[in-house]
N, CA, C and O of each residue as an XYZ file, in Angstrom:
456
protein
N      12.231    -35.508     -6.404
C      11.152    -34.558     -6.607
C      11.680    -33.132     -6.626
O      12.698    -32.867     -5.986
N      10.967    -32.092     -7.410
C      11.452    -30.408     -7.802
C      10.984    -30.215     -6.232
O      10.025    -30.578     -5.551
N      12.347    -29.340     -6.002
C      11.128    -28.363     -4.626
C      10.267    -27.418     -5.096
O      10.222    -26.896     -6.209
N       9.513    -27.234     -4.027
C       8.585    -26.304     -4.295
C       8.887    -24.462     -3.975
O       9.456    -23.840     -3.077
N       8.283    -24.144     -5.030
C       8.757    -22.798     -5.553
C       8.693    -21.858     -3.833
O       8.008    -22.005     -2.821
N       9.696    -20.991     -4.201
C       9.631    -20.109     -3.049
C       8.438    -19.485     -2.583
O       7.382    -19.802     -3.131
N       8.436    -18.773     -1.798
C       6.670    -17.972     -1.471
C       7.157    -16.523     -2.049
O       8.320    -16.210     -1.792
N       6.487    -15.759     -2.687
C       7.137    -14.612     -2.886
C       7.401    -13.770     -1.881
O       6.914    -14.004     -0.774
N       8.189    -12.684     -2.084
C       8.783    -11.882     -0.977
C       7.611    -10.511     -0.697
O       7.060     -9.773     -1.513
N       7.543    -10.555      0.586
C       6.488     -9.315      1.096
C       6.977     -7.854      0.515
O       8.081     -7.436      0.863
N       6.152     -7.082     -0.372
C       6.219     -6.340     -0.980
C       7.150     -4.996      0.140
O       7.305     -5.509      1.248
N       7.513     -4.107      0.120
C       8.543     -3.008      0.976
C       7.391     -2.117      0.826
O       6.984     -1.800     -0.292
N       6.733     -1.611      2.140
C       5.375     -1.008      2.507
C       5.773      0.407      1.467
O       6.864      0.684      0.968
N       4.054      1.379      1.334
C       4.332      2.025      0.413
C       5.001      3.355      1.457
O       5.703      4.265      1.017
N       4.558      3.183      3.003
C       4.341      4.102      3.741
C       5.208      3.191      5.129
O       4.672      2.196      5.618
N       6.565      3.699      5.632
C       7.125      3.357      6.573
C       8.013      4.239      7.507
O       9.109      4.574      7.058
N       7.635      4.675      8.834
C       8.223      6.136      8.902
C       8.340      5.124     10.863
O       7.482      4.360     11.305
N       9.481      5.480     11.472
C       9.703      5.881     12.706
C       8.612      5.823     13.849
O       7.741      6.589     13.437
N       8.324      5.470     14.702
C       7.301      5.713     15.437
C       7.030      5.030     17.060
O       6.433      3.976     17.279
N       7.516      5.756     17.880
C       7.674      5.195     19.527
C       6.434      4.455     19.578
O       5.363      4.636     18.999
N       6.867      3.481     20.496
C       6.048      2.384     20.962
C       4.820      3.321     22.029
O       5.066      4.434     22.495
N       4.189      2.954     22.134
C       2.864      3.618     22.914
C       2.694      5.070     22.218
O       2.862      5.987     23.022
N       2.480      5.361     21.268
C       2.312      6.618     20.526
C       0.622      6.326     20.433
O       0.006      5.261     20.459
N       0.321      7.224     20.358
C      -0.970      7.511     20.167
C      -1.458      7.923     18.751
O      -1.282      9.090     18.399
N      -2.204      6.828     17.719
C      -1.827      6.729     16.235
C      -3.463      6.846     15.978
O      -4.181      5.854     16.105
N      -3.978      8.118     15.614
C      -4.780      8.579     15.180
C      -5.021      8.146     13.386
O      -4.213      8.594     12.573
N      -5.932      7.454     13.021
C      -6.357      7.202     11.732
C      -7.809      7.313     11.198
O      -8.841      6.813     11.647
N      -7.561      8.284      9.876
C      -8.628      8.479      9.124
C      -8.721      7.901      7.802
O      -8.199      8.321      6.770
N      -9.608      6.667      7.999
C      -9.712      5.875      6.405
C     -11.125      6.157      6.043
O     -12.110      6.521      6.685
N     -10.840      5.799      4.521
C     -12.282      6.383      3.632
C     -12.269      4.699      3.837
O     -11.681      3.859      4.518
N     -13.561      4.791      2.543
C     -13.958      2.974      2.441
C     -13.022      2.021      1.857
O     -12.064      2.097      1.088
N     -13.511      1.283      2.361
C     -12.252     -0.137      2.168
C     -11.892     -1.206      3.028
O     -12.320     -1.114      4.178
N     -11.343     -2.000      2.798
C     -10.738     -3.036      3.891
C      -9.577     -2.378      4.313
O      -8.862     -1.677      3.597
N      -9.346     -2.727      5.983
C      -8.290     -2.613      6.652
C      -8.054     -3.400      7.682
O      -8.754     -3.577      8.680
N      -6.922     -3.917      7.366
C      -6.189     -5.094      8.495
C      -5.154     -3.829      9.326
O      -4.363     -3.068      8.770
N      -5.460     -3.915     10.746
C      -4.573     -3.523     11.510
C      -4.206     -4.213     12.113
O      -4.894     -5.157     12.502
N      -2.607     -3.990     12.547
C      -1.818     -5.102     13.342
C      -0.697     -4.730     13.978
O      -0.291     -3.673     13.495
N       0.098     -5.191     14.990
C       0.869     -4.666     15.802
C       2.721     -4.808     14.558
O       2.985     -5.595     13.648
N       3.301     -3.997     14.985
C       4.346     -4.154     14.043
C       5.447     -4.835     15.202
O       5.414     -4.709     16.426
N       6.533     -5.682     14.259
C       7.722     -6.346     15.472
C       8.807     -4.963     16.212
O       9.572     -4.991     17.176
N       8.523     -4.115     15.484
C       9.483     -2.731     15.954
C       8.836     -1.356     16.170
O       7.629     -1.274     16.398
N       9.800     -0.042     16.086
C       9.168      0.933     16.512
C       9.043      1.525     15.353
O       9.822      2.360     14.891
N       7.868      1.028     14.755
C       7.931      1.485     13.180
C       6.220      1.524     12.797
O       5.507      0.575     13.121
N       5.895      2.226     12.375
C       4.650      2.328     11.628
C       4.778      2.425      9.664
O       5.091      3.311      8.869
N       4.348      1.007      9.556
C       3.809      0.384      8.097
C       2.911      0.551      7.590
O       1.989      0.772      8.375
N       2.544      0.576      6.227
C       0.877      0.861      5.658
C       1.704      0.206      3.940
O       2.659      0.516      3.228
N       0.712     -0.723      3.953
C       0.965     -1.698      2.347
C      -0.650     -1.658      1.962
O      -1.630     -2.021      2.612
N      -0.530     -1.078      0.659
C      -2.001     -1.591     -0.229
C      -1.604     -2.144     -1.232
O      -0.487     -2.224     -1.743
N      -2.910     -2.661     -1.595
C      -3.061     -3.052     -2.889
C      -4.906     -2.189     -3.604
O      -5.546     -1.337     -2.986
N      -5.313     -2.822     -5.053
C      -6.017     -2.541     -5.675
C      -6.433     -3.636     -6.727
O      -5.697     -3.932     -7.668
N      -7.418     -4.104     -6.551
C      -8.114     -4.579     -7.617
C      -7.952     -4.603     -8.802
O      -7.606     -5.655     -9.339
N      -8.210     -3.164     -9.716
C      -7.915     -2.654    -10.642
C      -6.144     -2.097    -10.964
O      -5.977     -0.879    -11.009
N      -5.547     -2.540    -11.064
C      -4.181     -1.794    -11.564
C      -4.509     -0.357    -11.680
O      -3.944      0.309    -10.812
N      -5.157      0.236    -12.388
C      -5.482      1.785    -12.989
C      -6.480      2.209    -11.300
O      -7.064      3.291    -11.341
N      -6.587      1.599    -10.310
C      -7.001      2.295     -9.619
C      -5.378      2.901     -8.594
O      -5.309      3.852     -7.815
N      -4.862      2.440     -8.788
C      -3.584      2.428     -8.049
C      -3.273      3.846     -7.526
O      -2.926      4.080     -6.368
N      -3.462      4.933     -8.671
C      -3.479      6.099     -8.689
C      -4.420      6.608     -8.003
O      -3.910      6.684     -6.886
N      -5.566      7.050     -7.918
C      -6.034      7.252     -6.994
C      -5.803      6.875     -5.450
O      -6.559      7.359     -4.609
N      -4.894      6.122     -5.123
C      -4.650      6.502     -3.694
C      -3.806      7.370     -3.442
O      -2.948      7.739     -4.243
N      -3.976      7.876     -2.088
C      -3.991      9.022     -1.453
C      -3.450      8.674      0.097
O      -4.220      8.816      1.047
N      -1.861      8.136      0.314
C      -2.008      8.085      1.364
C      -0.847      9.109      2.703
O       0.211      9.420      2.155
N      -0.882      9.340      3.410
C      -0.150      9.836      4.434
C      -0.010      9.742      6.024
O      -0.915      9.477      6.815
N       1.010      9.954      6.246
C       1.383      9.644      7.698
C       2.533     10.638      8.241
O       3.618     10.486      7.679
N       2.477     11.582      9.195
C       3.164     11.958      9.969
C       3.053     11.908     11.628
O       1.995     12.035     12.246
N       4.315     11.704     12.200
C       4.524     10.963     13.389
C       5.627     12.424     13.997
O       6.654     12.766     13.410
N       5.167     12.992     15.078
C       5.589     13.868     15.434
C       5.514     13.463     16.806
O       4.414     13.185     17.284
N       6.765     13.385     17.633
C       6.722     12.925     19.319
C       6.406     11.935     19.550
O       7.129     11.009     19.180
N       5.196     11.659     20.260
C       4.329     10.848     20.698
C       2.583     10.644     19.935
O       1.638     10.052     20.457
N       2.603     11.205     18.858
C       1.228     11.237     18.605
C       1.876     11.211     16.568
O       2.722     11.756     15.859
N       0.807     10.229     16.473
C       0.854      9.437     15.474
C      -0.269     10.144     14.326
O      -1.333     10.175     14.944
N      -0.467     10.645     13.117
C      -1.490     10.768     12.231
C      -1.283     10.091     10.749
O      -0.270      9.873     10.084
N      -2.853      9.821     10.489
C      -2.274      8.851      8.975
C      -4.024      9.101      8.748
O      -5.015      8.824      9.424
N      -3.728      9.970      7.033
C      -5.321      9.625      5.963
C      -4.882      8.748      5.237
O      -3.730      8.520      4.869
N      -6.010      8.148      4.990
C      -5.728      7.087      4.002
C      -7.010      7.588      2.848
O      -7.947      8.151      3.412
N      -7.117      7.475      1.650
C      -8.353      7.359      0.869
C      -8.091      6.341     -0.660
O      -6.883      6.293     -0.891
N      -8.605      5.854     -1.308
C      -8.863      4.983     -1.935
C      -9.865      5.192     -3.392
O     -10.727      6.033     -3.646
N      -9.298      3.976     -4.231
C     -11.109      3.518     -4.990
C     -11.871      3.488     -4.081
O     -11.607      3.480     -2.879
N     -13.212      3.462     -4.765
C     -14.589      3.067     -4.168
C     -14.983      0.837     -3.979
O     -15.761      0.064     -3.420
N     -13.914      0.833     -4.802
C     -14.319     -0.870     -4.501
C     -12.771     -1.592     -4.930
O     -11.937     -1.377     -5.809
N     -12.859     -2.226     -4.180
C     -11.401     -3.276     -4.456
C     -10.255     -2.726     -3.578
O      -9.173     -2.567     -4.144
N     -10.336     -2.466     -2.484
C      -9.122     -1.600     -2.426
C      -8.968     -2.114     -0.321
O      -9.582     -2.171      0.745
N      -7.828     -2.316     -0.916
C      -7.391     -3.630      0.698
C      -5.673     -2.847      1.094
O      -4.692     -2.526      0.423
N      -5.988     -2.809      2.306
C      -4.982     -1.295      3.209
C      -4.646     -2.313      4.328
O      -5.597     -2.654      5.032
N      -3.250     -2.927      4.632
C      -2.453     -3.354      5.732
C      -2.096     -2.159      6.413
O      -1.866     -1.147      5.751
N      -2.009     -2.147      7.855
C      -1.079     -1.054      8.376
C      -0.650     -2.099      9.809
O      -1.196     -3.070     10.334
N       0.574     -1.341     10.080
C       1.335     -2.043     11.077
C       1.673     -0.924     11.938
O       2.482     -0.091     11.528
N       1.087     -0.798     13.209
C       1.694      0.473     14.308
C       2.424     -0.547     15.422
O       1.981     -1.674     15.645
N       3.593      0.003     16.081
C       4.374     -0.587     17.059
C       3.289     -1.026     18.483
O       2.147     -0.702     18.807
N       4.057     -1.674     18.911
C       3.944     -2.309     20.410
C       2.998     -1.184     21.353
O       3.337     -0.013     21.527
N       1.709     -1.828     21.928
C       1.457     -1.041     23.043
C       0.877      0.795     22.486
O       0.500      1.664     23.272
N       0.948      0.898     21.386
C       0.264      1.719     21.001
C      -1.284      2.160     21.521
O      -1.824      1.334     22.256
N      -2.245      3.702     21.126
C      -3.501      3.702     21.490
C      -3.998      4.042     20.150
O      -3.961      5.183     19.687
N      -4.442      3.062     19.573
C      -5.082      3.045     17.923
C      -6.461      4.483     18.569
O      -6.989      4.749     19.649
N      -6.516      4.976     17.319
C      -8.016      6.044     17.231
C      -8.423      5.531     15.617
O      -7.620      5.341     14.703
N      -9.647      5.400     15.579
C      -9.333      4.534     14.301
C     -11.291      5.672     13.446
O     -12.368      5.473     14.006
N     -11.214      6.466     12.433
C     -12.174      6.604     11.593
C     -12.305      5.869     10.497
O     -11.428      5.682      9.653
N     -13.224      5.511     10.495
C     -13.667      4.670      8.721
C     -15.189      4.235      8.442
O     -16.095      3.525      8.877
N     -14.772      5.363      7.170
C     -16.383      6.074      6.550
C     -17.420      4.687      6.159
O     -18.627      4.637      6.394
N     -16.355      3.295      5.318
C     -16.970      2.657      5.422
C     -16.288      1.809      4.563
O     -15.629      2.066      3.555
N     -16.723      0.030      5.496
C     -16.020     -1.278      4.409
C     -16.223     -1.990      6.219
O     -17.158     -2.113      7.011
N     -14.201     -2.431      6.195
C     -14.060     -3.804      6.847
C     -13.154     -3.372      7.513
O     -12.275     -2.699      6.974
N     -13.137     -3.603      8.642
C     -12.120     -2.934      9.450
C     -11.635     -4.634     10.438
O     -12.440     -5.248     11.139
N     -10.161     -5.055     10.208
C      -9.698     -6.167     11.049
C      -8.967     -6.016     12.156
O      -7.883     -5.951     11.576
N      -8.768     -5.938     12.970
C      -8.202     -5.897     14.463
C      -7.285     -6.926     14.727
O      -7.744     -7.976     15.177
N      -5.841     -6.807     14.497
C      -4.983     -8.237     14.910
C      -3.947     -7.970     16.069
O      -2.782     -8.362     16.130
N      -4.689     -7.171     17.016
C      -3.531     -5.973     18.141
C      -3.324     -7.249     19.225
O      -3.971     -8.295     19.264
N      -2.299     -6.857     20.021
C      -2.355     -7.625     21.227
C      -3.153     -6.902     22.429
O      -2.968     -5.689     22.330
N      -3.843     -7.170     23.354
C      -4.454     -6.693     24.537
C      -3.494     -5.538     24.836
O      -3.984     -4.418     24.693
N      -2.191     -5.609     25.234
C      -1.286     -4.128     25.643
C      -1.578     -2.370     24.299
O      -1.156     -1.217     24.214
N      -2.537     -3.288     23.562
C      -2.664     -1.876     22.032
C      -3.850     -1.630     22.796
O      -4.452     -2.362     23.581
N      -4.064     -0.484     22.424
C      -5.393      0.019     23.262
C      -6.780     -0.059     22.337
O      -6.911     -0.800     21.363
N      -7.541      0.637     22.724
C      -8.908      0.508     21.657
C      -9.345      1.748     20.408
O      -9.057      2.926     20.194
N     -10.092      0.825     19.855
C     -10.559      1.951     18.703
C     -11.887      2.792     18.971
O     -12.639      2.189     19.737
N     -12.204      3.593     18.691
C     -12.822      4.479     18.755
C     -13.796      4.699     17.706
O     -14.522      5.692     17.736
Protein backbone atom coordinates (compact mmCIF):
# COMPACT_ATOMS: atom_id res chain seq x y z
CA UNK A 1 0.00 0.00 0.00
CA UNK A 2 1.19 4.05 -0.96
CA UNK A 3 1.75 5.81 2.35
CA UNK A 4 -0.15 8.38 3.14
CA UNK A 5 0.75 11.84 2.09
CA UNK A 6 2.55 14.00 4.62
CA UNK A 7 0.41 16.63 6.70
CA UNK A 8 1.54 19.89 5.45
CA UNK A 9 4.02 21.96 7.29
CA UNK A 10 2.68 24.80 9.80
CA UNK A 11 2.94 27.93 7.97
CA UNK A 12 6.22 30.41 9.80
CA UNK A 13 3.85 32.97 11.86
CA UNK A 14 3.37 36.34 10.11
CA UNK A 15 4.27 38.04 13.53
CA UNK A 16 7.08 36.39 15.92
CA UNK A 17 9.09 38.59 18.25
CA UNK A 18 10.87 37.64 21.81
CA UNK A 19 8.83 37.80 24.81
CA UNK A 20 9.52 36.83 28.78
CA UNK A 21 7.41 34.38 30.24
CA UNK A 22 4.88 36.15 32.66
CA UNK A 23 4.83 39.40 30.56
CA UNK A 24 1.85 41.09 30.69
CA UNK A 25 0.39 40.90 26.87
CA UNK A 26 -2.10 43.50 26.32
CA UNK A 27 -4.35 42.86 23.04
CA UNK A 28 -6.51 44.88 20.83
CA UNK A 29 -8.51 42.88 18.12
CA UNK A 30 -11.16 44.24 15.75
CA UNK A 31 -13.76 41.46 14.58
CA UNK A 32 -12.93 38.07 13.89
CA UNK A 33 -12.00 34.75 15.22
CA UNK A 34 -9.23 34.31 17.66
CA UNK A 35 -7.62 31.24 19.05
CA UNK A 36 -5.34 32.09 21.92
CA UNK A 37 -2.88 29.73 23.27
CA UNK A 38 0.09 29.28 25.38
CA UNK A 39 3.37 29.11 23.21
CA UNK A 40 6.23 26.04 24.04
CA UNK A 41 8.88 29.07 24.51
CA UNK A 42 9.55 32.63 25.33
CA UNK A 43 8.13 33.77 22.23
CA UNK A 44 5.01 35.52 21.18
CA UNK A 45 3.31 34.17 17.68
CA UNK A 46 0.34 35.56 15.68
CA UNK A 47 -0.59 33.37 12.24
CA UNK A 48 -3.70 34.43 10.08
CA UNK A 49 -5.38 33.51 7.50
CA UNK A 50 -8.41 34.98 5.16
CA UNK A 51 -11.15 33.69 3.39
CA UNK A 52 -10.82 35.78 0.49
CA UNK A 53 -7.12 35.80 -0.86
CA UNK A 54 -7.64 39.70 -1.87
CA UNK A 55 -8.59 40.25 1.69
CA UNK A 56 -5.10 39.41 2.80
CA UNK A 57 -4.15 42.99 2.38
CA UNK A 58 -6.13 44.57 4.47
CA UNK A 59 -4.62 43.20 7.51
CA UNK A 60 -3.10 45.27 9.79
CA UNK A 61 -1.11 43.63 12.26
CA UNK A 62 1.46 44.59 15.16
CA UNK A 63 3.25 43.74 18.18
CA UNK A 64 5.80 45.34 20.33
CA UNK A 65 7.24 43.73 23.48
CA UNK A 66 9.22 46.09 25.54
CA UNK A 67 10.51 44.55 29.18
CA UNK A 68 7.84 42.99 30.73
CA UNK A 69 4.72 44.30 29.09
CA UNK A 70 3.56 42.95 25.93
CA UNK A 71 1.28 45.09 23.11
CA UNK A 72 -0.32 43.73 19.87
CA UNK A 73 -3.40 45.49 17.34
CA UNK A 74 -4.64 43.32 15.30
CA UNK A 75 -7.45 44.50 12.56
CA UNK A 76 -8.85 42.58 9.71
CA UNK A 77 -11.72 41.99 6.89
CA UNK A 78 -15.09 42.31 8.13
CA UNK A 79 -15.85 38.48 7.52
CA UNK A 80 -13.64 35.45 7.03
CA UNK A 81 -10.80 36.33 8.85
CA UNK A 82 -9.29 33.66 11.58
CA UNK A 83 -6.11 35.11 13.90
CA UNK A 84 -3.91 32.28 15.93
CA UNK A 85 -1.71 33.93 18.51
CA UNK A 86 0.66 32.14 20.80
CA UNK A 87 2.00 34.19 24.11
CA UNK A 88 4.62 32.27 26.41
CA UNK A 89 4.15 30.40 29.68
CA UNK A 90 2.37 31.98 32.69
CA UNK A 91 1.69 35.12 31.00
CA UNK A 92 -1.38 37.89 32.10
CA UNK A 93 -3.47 37.97 28.74
CA UNK A 94 -5.62 41.63 28.62
CA UNK A 95 -7.59 40.76 25.80
CA UNK A 96 -10.11 43.70 23.63
CA UNK A 97 -12.35 42.45 20.86
CA UNK A 98 -14.86 44.66 19.16
CA UNK A 99 -16.40 41.60 17.91
CA UNK A 100 -16.59 37.67 16.54
CA UNK A 101 -15.06 34.53 18.53
CA UNK A 102 -12.68 34.66 20.91
CA UNK A 103 -10.98 30.81 21.97
CA UNK A 104 -9.09 30.40 25.17
CA UNK A 105 -6.53 27.32 25.04
CA UNK A 106 -4.20 28.86 28.19
CA UNK A 107 -3.14 26.70 30.98
CA UNK A 108 -4.55 27.79 34.59
CA UNK A 109 -0.74 29.41 35.43
CA UNK A 110 -1.91 32.25 32.18
CA UNK A 111 -3.92 34.62 33.87
CA UNK A 112 -7.36 36.09 32.78
CA UNK A 113 -8.92 38.15 30.16
CA UNK A 114 -10.46 41.13 30.67
Amino acid sequence: PAAAPAAPAKPAPKIDKACPAGANVTMDLSAGEYIIKGSPDARLRVWWVTRNPADASKVDANADVSGNEARMAISGPDEGFLVTIEIPAASNPAVSLSAGKLTLELDARQGETA
